[in-house]
N, C-alpha and C positions, 0 to 999 in steps of 0.2 A: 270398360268405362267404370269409374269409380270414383270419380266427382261430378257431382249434377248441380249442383251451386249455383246458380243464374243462367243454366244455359233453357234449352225450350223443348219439350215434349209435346206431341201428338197425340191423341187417342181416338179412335172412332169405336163407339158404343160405349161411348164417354159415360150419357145419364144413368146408366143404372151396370147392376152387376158387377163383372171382373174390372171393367173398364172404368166404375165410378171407384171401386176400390184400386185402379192402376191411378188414375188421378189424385187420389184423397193422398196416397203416397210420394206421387210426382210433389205435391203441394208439400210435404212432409220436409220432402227433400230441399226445398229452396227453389225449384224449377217452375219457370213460367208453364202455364199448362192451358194449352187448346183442345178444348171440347168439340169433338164430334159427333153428332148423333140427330136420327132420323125421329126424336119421338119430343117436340118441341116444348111442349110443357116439363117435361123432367129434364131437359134439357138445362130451360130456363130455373128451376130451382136449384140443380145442382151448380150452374154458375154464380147464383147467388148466395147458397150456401158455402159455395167456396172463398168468394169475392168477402163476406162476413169473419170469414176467419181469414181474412189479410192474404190471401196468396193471389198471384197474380196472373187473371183467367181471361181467355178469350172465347167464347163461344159459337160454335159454324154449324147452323143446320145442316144437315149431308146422308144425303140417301149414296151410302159405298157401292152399290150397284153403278151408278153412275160415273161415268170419266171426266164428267163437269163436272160435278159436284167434288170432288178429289183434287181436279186444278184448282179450283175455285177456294178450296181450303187449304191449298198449300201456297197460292196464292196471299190471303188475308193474312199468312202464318206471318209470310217472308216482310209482308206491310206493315205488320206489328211487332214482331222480337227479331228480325231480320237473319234469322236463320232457323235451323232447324237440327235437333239435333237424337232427341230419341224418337223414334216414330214406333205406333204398336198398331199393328192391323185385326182391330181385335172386337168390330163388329159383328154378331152371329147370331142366324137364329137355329130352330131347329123344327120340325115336321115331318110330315109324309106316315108311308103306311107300306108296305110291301112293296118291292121293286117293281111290279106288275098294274100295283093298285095304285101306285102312287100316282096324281096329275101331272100333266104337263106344264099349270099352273104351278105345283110343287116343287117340281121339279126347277122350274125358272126360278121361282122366288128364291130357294135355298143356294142354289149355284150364284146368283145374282147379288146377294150377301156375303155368303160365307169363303166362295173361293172371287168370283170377278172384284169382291169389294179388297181382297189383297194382292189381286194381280194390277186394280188401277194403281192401289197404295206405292206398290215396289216400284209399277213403271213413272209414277210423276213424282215422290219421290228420290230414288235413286239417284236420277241424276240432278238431283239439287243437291244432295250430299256429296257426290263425286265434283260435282264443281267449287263445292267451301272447302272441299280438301282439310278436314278438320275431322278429329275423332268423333264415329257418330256410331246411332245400335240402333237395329231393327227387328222388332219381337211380332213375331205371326202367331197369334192364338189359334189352337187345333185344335187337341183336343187326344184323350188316350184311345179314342172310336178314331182315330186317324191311324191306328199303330193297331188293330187287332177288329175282328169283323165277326159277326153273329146275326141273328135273325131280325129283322126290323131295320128301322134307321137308315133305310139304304141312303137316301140322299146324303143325309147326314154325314155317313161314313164317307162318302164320295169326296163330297165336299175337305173332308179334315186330313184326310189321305192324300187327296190335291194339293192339299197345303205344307204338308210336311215333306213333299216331293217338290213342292215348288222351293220352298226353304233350304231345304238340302242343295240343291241346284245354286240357288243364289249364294251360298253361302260358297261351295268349291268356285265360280265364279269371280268374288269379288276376293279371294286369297289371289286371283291375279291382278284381277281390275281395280280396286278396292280395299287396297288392304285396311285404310283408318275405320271402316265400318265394321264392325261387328253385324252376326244375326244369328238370332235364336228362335226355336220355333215351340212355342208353349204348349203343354200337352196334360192338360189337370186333367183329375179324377172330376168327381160329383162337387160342385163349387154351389153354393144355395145363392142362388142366383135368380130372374122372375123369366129362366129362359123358356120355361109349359109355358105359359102364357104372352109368350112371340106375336101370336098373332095376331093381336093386338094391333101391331104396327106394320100387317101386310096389305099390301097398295090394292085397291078395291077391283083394280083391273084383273090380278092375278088369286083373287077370295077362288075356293070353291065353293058348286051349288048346293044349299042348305041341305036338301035332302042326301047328297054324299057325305058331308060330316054327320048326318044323323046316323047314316048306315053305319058309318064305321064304328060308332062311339056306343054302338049294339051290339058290336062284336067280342065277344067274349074273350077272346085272342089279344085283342084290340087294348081291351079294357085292363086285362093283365098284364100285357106290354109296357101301358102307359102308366100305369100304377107304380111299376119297379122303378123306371126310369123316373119317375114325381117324387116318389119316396126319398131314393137316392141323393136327386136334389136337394129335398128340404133336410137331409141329414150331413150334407156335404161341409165340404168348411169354409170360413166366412170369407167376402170378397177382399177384405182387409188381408185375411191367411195368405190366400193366392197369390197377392200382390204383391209379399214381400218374398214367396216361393221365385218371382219374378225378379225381382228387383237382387236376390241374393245370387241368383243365377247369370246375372248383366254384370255384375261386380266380378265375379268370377270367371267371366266372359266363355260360359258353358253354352252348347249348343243346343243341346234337347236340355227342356227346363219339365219335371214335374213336380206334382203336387204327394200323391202318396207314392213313394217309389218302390216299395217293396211291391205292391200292385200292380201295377204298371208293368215292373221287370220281370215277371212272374209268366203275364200276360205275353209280351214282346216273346220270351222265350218259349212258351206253349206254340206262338203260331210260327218260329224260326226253325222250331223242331219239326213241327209239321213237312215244314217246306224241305229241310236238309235230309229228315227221313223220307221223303216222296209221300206223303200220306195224306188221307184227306183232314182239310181243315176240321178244330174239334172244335164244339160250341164249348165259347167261354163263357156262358151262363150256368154251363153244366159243372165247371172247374167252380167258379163264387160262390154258385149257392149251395147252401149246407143239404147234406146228405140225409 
């Protein structure tokens, strides 16, 4: 795809981060853009800051955990621009603590975002694009903790590994089914984005109890874990950068889309080697950080 000209974009995790920077460009482009996202107040700013600078915006509250809430937005999509044509499943958060340590709360909430919020995407989607029989892209945000695995992060990993298997999948798939759709599956480095502070927007039924996060935020393990990965973040590059890292990769109709690729590729090949030598996995924190 490489005219977006009046046709109509998706996003969920629309208000802030990759997703307000996948918007702020969809608008760029000339494309109507439907906002989705679970945190209603930035929700509602971002569609009027958008609406302010003249692009033409639909906004849909939407918890992606849910398979209603996914009908129900592609639903409003279809009643307002009567088609659909780029969709980005690119709501996410991020948490947990050790495979072991992590909750079960955790564990739900991050699965119930990051991988069931693109598996509802693909399945009520999908075939709304296979029935307009019209060139159309579908872009899965993952992430490079989907492509390479180290200490921490379990869910996380899980979650973004899901997705770049689920993507691969659809994509050999729809080369039968499918051909006018494109899909790509996004895999940035550190994007400065307010993803530390996710939890923000976790459903009070799955919170954990105060005194577990006090334990862990004690732990010295804990506290250096979180620090790399926070740093990282606020040194990443802006949601604006990624989005056109996106958008140059859709034009190009490339499949794995990153952000820093020498990193990335570096990564991918440390743990291919691992596998094709029979050896055990090497911690990739051991290979980035300076000696």
């Amino acid at each position: 795809m490489k005219d977006f000209k009046g046709k109509t974009a998706v996003i969920t995790g629309a208000a802030s981060g990759i997703g307000w920077g996948l918007a702020k460009r969809c608008a760029e482009e000339g494309m109507n853009v439907v906002l989705a996202d679970v945190e209603e107040k930035s929700l509602a700013d971002t569609e009027r800051e958008m609406k302010v600078g003249g692009a033409s915006v639909l906004a849909v509250l939407t918890d992606v955990s849910k398979a209603g809430d996914i009908k129900a937005l592609a639903e409003k999509t279809l009643e307002t621009y009567g088609a659909v044509h780029l969709l980005f499943n690119n709501a996410g958060v991020y948490g947990g603590w050790t495979t072991w340590e992590s909750t079960e709360e955790d564990w739900q909430w991050t699965l119930g975002v990051n991988l069931w919020g693109v598996i509802h995407g693909v399945r009520v989607f999908i075939p709304i694009m296979l029935k307009q029989d019209i060139e159309c892209h579908v872009v899965n945000t993952a992430s490079v903790a989907g492509l390479m695995s180290g200490p921490g992060e379990a869910i996380y990993k899980v979650t973004k590994h899901a997705v770049v298997a689920l993507s691969e999948t659809l994509y050999h798939e729809l080369r039968y089914g499918g051909p006018k759709i494109g899909v790509s599956v996004f895999c940035p480095w550190f994007v400065n984005t307010r993803v530390m502070t996710c939890e923000r927007n976790r459903p009070s039924r799955l919170l954990n109890a105060p005194d577990l996060e006090r334990e862990w935020k004690a732990n010295p393990t804990y506290q250096m874990m979180w620090r790399m990965v926070d740093d990282g973040v606020k040194a990443g590059m802006s949601c604006q950068q990624a989005a056109d890292c996106v958008f140059n990769g859709i034009k190009g109709n490339e499949f794995y889309i990153f952000t820093d690729t020498n990193i990335t590729k570096s990564l991918v090949q440390l743990r291919m080697e691992d596998i094709l030598q029979e050896r055990n996995p090497t911690n990739p924190v051991s290979v980035l950080m300076p000696k």
